[in-house]
Every structure is written in structure tokens, then in C-alpha cells.
N, C-alpha and C positions, 0 to 999 in steps of 0.2 A: 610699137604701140599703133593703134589703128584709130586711123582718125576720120569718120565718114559724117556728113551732112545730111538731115533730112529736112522736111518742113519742120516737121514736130519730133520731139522728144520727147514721152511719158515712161516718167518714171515711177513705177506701182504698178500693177497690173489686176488687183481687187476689179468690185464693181463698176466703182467710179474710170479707172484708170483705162480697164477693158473697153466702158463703153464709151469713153472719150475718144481711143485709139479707130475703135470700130467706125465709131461717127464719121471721121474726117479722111478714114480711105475710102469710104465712099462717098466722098465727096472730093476725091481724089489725088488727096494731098499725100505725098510719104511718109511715113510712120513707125518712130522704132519706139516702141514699148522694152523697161528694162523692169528686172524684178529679184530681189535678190534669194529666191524661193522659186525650184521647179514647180509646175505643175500636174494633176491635181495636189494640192497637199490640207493639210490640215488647219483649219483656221476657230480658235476661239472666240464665238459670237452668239447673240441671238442668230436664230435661221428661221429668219418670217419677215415674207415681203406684204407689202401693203396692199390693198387695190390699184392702188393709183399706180405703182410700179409699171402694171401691164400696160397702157398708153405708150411708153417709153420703149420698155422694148418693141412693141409694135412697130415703132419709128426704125427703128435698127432693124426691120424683119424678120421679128425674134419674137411673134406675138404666140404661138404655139408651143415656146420650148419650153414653160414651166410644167404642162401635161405632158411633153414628152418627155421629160425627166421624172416624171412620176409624182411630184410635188404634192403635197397633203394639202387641200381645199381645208381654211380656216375661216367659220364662219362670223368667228366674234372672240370675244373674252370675260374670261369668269374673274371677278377681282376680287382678292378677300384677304383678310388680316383682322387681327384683335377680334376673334368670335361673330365678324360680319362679312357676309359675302353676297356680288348682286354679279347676273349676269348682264350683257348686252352683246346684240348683232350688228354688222355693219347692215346699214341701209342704202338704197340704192336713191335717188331723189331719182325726179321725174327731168332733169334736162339733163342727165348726168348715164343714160341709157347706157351708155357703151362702153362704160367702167360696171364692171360683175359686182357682185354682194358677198365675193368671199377674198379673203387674202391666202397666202400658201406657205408651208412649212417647207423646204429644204435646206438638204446641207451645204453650207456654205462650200466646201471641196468640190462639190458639185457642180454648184451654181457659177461660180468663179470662173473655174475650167473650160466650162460650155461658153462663157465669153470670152476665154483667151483663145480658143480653138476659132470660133466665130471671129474674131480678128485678125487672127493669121490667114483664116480665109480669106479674107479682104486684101492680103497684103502687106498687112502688117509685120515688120521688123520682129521678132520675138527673141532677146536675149535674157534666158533664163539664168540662176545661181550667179546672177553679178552685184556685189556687194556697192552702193552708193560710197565716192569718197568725197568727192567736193566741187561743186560749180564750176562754170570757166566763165572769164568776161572780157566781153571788147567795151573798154571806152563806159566803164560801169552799167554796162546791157550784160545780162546772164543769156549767151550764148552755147550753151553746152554741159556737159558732166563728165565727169572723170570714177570712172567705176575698177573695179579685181575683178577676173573673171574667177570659176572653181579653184583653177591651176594656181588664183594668186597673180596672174598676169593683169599688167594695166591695159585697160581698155577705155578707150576715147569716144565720143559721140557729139557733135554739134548740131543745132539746128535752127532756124528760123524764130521757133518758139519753145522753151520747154514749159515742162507741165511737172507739178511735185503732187502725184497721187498715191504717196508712200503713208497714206495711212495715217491711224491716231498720233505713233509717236515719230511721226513724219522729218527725217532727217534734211528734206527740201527744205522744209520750214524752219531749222533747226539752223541752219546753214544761213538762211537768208535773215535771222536773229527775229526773226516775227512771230515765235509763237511764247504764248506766256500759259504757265500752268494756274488752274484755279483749284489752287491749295484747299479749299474746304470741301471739294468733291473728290475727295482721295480714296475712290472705288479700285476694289479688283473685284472680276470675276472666277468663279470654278465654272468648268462647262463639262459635259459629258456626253453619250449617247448611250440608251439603256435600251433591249428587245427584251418584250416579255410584258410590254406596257398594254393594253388594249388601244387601239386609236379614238382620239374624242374632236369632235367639230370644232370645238374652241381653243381658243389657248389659254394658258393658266398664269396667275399674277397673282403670289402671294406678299403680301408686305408686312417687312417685317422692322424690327428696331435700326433705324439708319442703313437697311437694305433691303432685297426682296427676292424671290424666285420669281423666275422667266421660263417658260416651259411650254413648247408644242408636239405635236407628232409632225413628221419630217417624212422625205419621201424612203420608201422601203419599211414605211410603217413603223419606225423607230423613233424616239421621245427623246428629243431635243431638249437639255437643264442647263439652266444658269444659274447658281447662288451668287449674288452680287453684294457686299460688304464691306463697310470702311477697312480699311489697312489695319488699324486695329483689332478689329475682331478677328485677321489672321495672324496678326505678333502673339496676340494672346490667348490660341487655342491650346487648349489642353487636350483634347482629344487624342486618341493613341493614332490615328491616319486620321486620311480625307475625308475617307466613307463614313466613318466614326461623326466625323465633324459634321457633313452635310447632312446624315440623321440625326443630330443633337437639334438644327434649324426646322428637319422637317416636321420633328415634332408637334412643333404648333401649328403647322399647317396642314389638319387634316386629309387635304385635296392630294397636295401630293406627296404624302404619306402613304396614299391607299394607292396612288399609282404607284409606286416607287415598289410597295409590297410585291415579293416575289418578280423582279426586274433582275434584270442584270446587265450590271455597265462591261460594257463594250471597250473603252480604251482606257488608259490613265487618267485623272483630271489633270485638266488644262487649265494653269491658269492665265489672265493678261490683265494690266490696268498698268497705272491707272487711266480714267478715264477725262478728266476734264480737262479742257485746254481749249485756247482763241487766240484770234490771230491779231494781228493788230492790222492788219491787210493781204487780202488774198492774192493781191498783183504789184509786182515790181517789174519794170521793163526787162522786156524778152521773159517771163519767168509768172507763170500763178500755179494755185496751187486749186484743187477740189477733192470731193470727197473728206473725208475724216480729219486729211492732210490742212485743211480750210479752216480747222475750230469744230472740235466735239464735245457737245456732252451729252451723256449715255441717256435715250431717250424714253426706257424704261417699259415703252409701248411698241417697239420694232419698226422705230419710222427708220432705221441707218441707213438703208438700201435705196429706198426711196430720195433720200437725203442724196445719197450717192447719185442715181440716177439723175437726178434733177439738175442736180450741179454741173456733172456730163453735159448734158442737154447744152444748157445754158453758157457753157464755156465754149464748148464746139461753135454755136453761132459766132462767139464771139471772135474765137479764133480763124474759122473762116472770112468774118468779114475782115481782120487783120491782115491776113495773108492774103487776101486777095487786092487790096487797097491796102500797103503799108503804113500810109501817112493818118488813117484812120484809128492804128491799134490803139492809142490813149483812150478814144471816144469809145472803141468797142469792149475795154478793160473794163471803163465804168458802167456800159449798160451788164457788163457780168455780174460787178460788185455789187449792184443796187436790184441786180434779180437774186442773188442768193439773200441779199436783207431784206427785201420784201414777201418771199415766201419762206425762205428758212429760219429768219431773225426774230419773227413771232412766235415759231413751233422749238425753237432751241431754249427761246426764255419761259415757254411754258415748259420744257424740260426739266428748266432750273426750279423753276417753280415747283414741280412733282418731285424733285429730290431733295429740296427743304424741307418740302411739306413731309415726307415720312421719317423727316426726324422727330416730330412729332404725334405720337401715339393716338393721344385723345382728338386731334385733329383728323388723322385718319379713321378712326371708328368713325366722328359723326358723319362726315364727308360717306363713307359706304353703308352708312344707315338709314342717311338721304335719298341713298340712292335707290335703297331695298323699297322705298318707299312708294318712288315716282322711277319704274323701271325705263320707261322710254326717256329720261336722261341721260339711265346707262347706255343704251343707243346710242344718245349723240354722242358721249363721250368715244366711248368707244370708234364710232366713225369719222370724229374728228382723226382720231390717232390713226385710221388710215388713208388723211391724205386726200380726199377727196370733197374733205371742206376745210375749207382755211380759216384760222380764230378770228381772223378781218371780218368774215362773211356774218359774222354771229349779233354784229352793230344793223343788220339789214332788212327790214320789211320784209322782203322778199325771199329771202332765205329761209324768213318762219314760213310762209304761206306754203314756201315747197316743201318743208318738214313734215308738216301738216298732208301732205300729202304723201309723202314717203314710203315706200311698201318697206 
């Protein structure tokens, strides 16, 4: 058994977990990244990042790589359910220049990839197809993991700090007894990828009874679908397949119905959920957790990336100033926890918020019949969801004056 130390040990290797890893070998710390999935591989998800994403990778040197992966420029979202539909674009406000007006479709296998690659550039430890078994601890400090490699061989890892970015159903968190499921958000998704779509600037949001479709064009010009559904509605399908099923839903939804028309899916459907769950704290000595692995619920508007990213960001500071000054990590624990509830804490409870709300039918008509009304709400809504205004700013003088001005 192989037992080696680095500073950090991140466990996941998603967006969050890649760009955590990335962060901190350049900033020069050692880094093993574990994951129990080669890469590229296949991942069931929304595939659309936000505006505000690109900032981020920018910081990591990665401000080019969504056009050189071809990524599909989205410039807004069509929303529609129960016979009402309104569009909106993201806006660019005037202090806010250097974030673009459009978000982007890619595949997650893709996307994912380019930051695992980008990390091992850095230096980064890369141990792929290693299955998570169970933490190690000195003196009740989670110092390490205990993983199988392919062979089934145990494989050891210690380090400084670990990190659980394993994702929604995040066995870090599972492990450290911190995550609690929220039993009334008992979503899974189908996901797929169809050619033969035409490409459209926006993305598609159709809502339907207690779920909804999620749909963009992705890079290689291919139409990214999500049907997303309580667990019920897949105990009690009668349809003779999948394809059966997802057309039984898209029926009401003419938008993507008429895309769908003469399409052809490309893989199996995929499904994954569920999806709610939180944590009761994102840090325990020697040990936090980010990305999805932190407390997810499905954001319905493609903020997860973002999510991820941000989390990244904000734990790397934190872990830096840890490991650079030991006797600091408590204090630099808390300014993490209290920057993912300051900007996360508000955008996850309006999550919550939009996933009550479409159990309710007649709430959602008027709600998008308001909007057909007064279209530059749809705007903000829509630019809220990418990230480049926070529900905080919406209490502010100063916020409307710059709306107001907004191209």
C-alpha cells in the first residue's frame, strides 16, 4: 500500500474539484487530485455555463478555452409552460464591461477534461478509476484517504488539507455524516444529446407539472436535453421506453417538440438524481468540501458551474492562507463558509424557491404572463440566473439607475 503526502488532496475531479486543484499548483503547492472515473467520460448534466463563469477561468488562464472548444455563444432563455412563453437576454450593465452578454453550451465530457488536462499541466497528481473508501485521522483531524485502484489494490494518500469535491452524491460528505437529503426535492433527471437540431441563440425552459426541460445547443452544434421529474413520475411511467416517455412530456411543449422533430439521439438516456441535499457544514478540521459535494439543489437556470467555480475560487484562498500560516486555518475556514453563504446562500434558496413554485401550475402561468407583459423583467430575470447580479443588489438604488442603463 502506497502511502504518499502532499499539501492538498482533492478528491473529484469535476469543475469544481479541477479548478481547485489547478488553483493551488499555481500557487505552488502539491496536488493529488483522485477520481473514481477516467477521463474524458460521460457526465449527466445541464451543459451551460453562465457569464460570470468566464472571470474565473480567466484567473486560471483559461480565459480562451470555451471558444477553443467550440462552445455554443447562448444569449438568453426562452421560458414557457401552461400555453405561456416570454423570452429574455442576458444584459451587460455599464460597470460590469468585462463580463460578455452571452453564456455557452458545452459538453460536460469536454469541458471537464480541458480542466483535468489543464491541471496535470500544472503538476497536478492525477489518479484516475480510484474508487473513494474512507478518510484517515490523526488526533480527530481528517488527514488523508484510503481509495481501490482498477486492480482493486488499496491505495493510500495523505495530506495537509483534503478537499471532498465528489460531487451531488458526495461520499466525502457522506463519510464525514454532514450531508442531509431534502426529501421533497426528489428529482431525477433524463439527459441526452440529439444532431439534426438546427442551432438557436437561446436556451430552452419548458415547465412542466412538478418538472421541466432544460435544453441548449452545445459545442459541435448538437442539442443538449434534460427532462427533470419527481421520482414518481419515473415509478409510474407506462410508456413502452424512454423515447416513448420523453415524447409523452414533450408534447405540451411545443418549443421542443418542433426541435426534437426529425432529431436523432445520439446515446442512451442517462439518467442521475436525486438532486437535493445540504450540508450542515462545509468544513471539519483538515477536511472541506465544494462544488455540489458543499449542498445542491438543482438550479433549474444552469447556475451549477458557476456554483462550482466560485466555490473553487473561494476555498483555494482559503487554503492558501491555511497552509501558508497553519495556525490561521480556523479563521481562513470561516471567511470560505461565510463567502459561499453570502453569495451562494441567496441563489440556492431562490433555487428552492423556483422548484416549489412549479408545483404549482396556476402560479406559473401568471408568473410568465407577467412577464409576456413587461419583457425587460424577463431580462432581468434571466441575467440574474447568470450570475452577474446577485438577488442582494436588487434592495439598491444604484442597481436600478444601472439597469436603466443597460444595453
Amino acid at each position: 500500500m502506497r502511502n504518499e503526502v502532499a499539501d492538498v488532496l482533492v478528491i473529484g475531479a469535476g469543475p469544481a474539484g479541477s479548478a481547485l486543484a489547478l488553483q493551488l499548483a499555481q500557487a505552488g503547492f502539491t496536488v493529488t487530485m483522485v477520481d473514481r472515473r477516467e477521463f474524458p467520460r460521460h457526465k449527466p448534466c445541464g451543459e451551460f455555463l453562465s457569464p460570470q463563469c468566464v472571470p474565473y477561468l480567466q484567473q486560471l488562464g483559461l480565459g480562451g478555452m470555451l471558444d477553443e472548444l467550440g462552445a455554443h455563444h447562448v444569449e438568453g432563455m426562452q421560458l414557457s409552460g401552461y400555453g405561456a412563453s416570454t423570452g429574455g437576454r442576458f444584459r451587460q450593465l455599464p460597470d460590469r464591461a468585462a463580463i460578455g452578454r452571452h453564456g455557452f453550451g458545452i459538453r460536460r465530457e469536454v469541458f471537464d477534461h480541458r480542466l483535468v488536462q489543464a491541471a496535470i499541466a500544472a503538476g497536478v497528481e492525477f489518479l484516475p478509476r480510484h474508487d473513494f473508501v474512507e478518510l484517515t485521522r490523526t488526533d480527530a483531524v481528517v488527514d488523508g484517504a484510503r481509495f481501490r485502484d482498477a486492480q482493486g489494490q488499496p491505495v493510500a494518500r495523505r495530506a495537509r488539507q483534503v478537499v471532498g469535491a465528489d460531487g451531488v452524491h458526495s461520499r466525502v460528505a457522506k463519510a464525514l455524516g454532514v450531508q442531509r437529503r431534502l426529501d421533497w426535492l426528489d428529482q431525477f433527471a433524463l439527459v441526452a444529446h440529439f444532431e439534426g437540431v438546427a442551432p438557436g441563440p437561446v436556451a430552452d425552459v419548458q415547465l412542466l407539472p412538478g418538472g421541466f426541460f432544460a435544453a441548449t445547443t452545445v459545442d459541435q452544434g448538437l442539442y443538449s436535453l434534460n427532462l427533470v421529474l419527481p421520482r414518481r413520475a419515473l415509478r409510474e411511467r407506462t410508456a413502452a421506453d424512454w423515447d416513448q416517455f420523453v415524447q409523452q412530456h414533450a408534447a405540451g411543449s411545443p418549443a421542443i417538440a418542433a426541435r426534437l422533430q426529425g432529431a436523432r439521439r445520439l446515446q442512451p438516456w442517462r439518467g442521475i438524481g436525486p438532486f437535493g441535499f445540504r450540508t450542515t457544514t462545509a468544513t471539519v478540521p483538515g477536511c472541506a468540501l465544494v462544488g455540489d459535494a458543499a449542498g445542491y439543489v438543482d438550479p433549474m437556470t444552469g447556475e451549477g458551474i458557476y456554483f462550482a467555480l466560485f466555490g473553487a475560487r473561494a476555498l483555494g484562498d482559503a487554503i492558501t492562507a491555511a497552509l501558508h500560516e497553519p495556525g490561521t486555518a480556523p479563521a481562513a475556514m470561516a471567511r470560505y463558509r461565510r463567502a459561499r453563504a453570502r453569495e451562494l446562500g441567496p441563489r440556492l434558496q431562490a433555487s428552492k424557491l423556483l422548484q416549489r413554485a412549479i408545483r404549482h401550475p396556476w402560479l406559473v402561468r401568471t408568473f410568465l404572463r407577467s412577464l409576456q407583459r413587461w419583457p425587460r423583467w424577463t431580462d432581468l430575470l434571466v441575467t440574474l440566473t447568470g450570475d452577474t447580479i446577485h438577488p442582494r443588489e436588487l434592495v439598491k438604488p444604484s442597481f436600478w439607475r444601472a439597469w436603466r442603463e443597460a444595453s
